[in-house]
C-alpha positions in Angstrom: 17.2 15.3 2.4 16.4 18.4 0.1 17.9 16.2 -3.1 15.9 13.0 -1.7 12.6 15.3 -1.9 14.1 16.9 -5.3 14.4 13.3 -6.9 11.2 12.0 -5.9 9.4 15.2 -6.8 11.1 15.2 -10.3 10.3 11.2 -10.7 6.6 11.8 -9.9 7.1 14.6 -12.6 8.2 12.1 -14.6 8.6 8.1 -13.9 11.9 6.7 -15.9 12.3 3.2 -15.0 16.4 3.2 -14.6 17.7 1.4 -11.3 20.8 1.5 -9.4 23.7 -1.5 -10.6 24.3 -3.8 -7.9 27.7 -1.8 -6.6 25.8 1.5 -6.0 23.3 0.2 -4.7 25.1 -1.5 -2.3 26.5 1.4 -1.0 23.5 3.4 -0.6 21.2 0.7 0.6 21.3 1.7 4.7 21.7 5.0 4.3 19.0 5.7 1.9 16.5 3.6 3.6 17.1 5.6 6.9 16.5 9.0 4.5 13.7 7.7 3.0 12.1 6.8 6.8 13.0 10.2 7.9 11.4 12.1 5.1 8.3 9.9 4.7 7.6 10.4 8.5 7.9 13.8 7.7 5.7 14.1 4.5 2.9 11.9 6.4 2.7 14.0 9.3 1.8 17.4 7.3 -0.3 15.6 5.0 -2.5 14.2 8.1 -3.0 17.5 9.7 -5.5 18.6 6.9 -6.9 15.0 7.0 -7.3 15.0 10.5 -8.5 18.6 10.2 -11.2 17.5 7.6 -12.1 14.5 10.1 -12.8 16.8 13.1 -14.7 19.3 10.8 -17.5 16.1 9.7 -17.6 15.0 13.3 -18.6 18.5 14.3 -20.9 19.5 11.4 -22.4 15.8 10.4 -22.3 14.1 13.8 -19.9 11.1 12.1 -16.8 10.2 14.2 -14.3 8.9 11.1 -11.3 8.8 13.7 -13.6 6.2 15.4 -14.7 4.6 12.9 -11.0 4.2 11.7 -10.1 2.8 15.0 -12.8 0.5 15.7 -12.0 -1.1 11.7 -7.9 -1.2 13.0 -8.6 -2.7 16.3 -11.2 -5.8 14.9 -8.5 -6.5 12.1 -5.1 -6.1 13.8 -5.6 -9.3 16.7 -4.4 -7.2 19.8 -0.7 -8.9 21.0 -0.6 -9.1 16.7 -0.7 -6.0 16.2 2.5 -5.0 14.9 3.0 -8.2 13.5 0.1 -7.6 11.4 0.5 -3.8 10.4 4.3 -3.7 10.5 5.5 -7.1 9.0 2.3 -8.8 7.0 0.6 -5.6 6.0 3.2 -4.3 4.0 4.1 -8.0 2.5 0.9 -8.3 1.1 0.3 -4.3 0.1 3.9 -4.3 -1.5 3.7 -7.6 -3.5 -0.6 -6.2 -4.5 0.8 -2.4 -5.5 4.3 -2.6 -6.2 6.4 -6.4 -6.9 4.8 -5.9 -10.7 6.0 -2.5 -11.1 9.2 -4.6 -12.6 6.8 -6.1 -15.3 8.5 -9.7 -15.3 5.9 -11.8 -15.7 6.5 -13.8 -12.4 6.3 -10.9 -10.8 3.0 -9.6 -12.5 1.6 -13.3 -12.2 2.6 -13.0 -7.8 1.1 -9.7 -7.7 -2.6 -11.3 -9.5 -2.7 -14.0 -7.6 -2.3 -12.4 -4.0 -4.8 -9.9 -5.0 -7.3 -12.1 -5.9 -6.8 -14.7 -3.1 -7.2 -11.4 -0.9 -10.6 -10.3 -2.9 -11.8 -14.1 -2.9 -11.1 -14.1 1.1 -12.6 -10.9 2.1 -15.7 -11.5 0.0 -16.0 -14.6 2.3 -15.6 -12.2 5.2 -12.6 -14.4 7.1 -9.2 -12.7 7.9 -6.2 -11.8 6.1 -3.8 -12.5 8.8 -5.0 -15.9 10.2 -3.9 -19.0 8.2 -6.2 -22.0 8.6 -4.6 -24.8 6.1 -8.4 -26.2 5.1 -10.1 -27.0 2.5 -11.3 -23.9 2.1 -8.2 -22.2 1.8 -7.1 -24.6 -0.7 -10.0 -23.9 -2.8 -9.5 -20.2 -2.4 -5.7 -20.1 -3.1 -6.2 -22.6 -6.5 -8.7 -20.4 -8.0 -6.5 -17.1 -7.3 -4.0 -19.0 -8.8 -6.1 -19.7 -12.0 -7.0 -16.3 -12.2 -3.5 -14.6 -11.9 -2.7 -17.0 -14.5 -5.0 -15.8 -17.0 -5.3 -12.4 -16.0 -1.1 -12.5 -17.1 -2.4 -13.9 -20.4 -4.5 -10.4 -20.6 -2.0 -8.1 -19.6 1.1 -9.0 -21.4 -1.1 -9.7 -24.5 0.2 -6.7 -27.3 -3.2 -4.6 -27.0 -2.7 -3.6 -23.0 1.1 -3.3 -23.9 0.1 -0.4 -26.8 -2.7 1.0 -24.5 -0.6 1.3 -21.2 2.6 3.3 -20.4 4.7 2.7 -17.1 4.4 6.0 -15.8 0.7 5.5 -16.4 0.7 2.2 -14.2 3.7 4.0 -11.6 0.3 6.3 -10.9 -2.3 4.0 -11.1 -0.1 1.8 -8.4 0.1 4.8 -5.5 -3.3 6.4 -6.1 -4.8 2.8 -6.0 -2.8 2.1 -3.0 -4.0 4.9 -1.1 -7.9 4.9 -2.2 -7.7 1.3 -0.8 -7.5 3.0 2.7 -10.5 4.5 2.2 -11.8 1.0 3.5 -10.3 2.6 7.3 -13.2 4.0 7.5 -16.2 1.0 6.7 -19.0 1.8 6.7 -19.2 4.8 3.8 -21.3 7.3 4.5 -22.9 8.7 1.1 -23.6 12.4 2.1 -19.6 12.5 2.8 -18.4 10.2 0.1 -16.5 13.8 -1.2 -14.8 13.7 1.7 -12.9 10.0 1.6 -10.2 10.9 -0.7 -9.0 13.8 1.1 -8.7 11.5 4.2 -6.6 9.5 2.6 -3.8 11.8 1.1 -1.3 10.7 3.3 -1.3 7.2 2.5 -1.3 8.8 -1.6 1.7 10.4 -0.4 3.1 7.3 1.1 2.1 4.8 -2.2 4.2 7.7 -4.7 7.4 7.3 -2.5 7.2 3.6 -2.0 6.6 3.2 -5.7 9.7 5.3 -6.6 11.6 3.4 -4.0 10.7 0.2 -5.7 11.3 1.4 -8.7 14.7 2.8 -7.8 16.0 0.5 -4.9 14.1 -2.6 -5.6 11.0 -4.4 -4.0 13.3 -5.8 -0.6 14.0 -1.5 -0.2 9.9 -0.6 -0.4 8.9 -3.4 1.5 11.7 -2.6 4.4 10.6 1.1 3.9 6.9 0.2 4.4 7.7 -2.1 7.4 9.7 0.4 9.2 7.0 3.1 8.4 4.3 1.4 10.0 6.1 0.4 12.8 5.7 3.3 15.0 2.0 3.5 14.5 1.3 -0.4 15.1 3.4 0.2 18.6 0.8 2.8 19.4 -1.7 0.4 18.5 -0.4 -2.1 20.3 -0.6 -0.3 23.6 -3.8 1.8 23.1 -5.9 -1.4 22.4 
């Protein structure tokens, strides 16, 4: 486990984008994926005692309960009986193909990752669920126009300018920071007088996004997205029974 943490730390250091061949990683698949379970359950539990920490300090000193706040946000989105369908299986499908299926920069890939994200954006602005399917009209609408706009978008991004402009160990960051600042929508509604206070709350899922990207990066997107599943699994079994 010391050499897993060694080679992650020294691929934050310094992202090279050089996978596994198919034999190797064949033989490492299971055993690796277990590692990299035990170790991020490991990393995510230290890095949510200061979080926590932080959380119990506001709710003493500004009267705001974040841990309830977080909880109230998990418990409308996550459907009760669906919970750990929703944060263990369809979560991480849709985080993992938004933050990390591009990381390969094939253009299918890229062109997947834009359209999801904008059908998500072009749903929540609507305010109807992520998790709830309703084959309708408006759907249809919704997904055709995140199509259009994944298309294009790839037009933008693999046009030579963004190429020059943009390195991969640039974008490796840009993926896990931007997959952890997301969670800072856990705690809706934002309080301005704390607004310093968000990104600290959120260092574990920062934590999380920098392993899952090197995983991806390393293993493949099947190894990050099984990684991510088997993550969240504990905490959506806790979920299930404490709502």
């Amino acid at each position: 486990m010391k050499n897993t943490l060694k080679e992650i730390i020294d691929f934050i250091k310094n992202p090279q984008y050089n996978t596994l061949c198919k034999t190797e990683y064949n033989n490492v698949f299971f055993r690796r994926l277990l590692m990299f379970f035990i170790l991020g359950y490991i990393l995510i539990s230290i890095f949510s005692i200061p979080s926590l920490s932080i959380a119990t300090l506001i709710n003493k000193f500004f009267s705001i309960d974040l841990i309830k706040q977080r909880n109230y946000n998990f418990k409308k989105s996550i459907y009760g009986s669906n919970t750990i369908l929703t944060m263990a299986i369809m979560g991480p499908i849709m985080e993992e193909i938004v933050f990390r299926l591009w990381l390969s920069f094939k253009k299918i890939h890229v062109t997947i990752s834009l359209v999801v994200t904008f059908w998500i954006i072009i749903t929540k602005l609507q305010s109807k669920s992520l998790y709830v399917f309703i084959l309708d009209l408006t759907f249809l609408k919704n997904l055709l126009a995140a199509i259009v706009l994944g298309i294009l978008m790839n037009l933008f991004f693999n046009s030579r300018i963004v190429q020059l402009k943009l390195n991969r160990s640039f974008l490796y960051w840009i993926s896990s920071v931007g997959f952890g600042l997301i969670h800072i929508f856990n705690f809706l509604p934002l309080e301005i007088t704390i607004c310093w206070v968000y990104p600290l709350l959120i260092l574990p899922q920062i934590i999380l996004g920098l392993i899952l990207g090197f995983s991806r990066i390393k293993y493949g997107f099947f190894f990050s997205l099984l990684l991510h599943g088997l993550i969240n699994l504990p905490a959506s079994i806790y979920y299930f029974y404490k709502f």
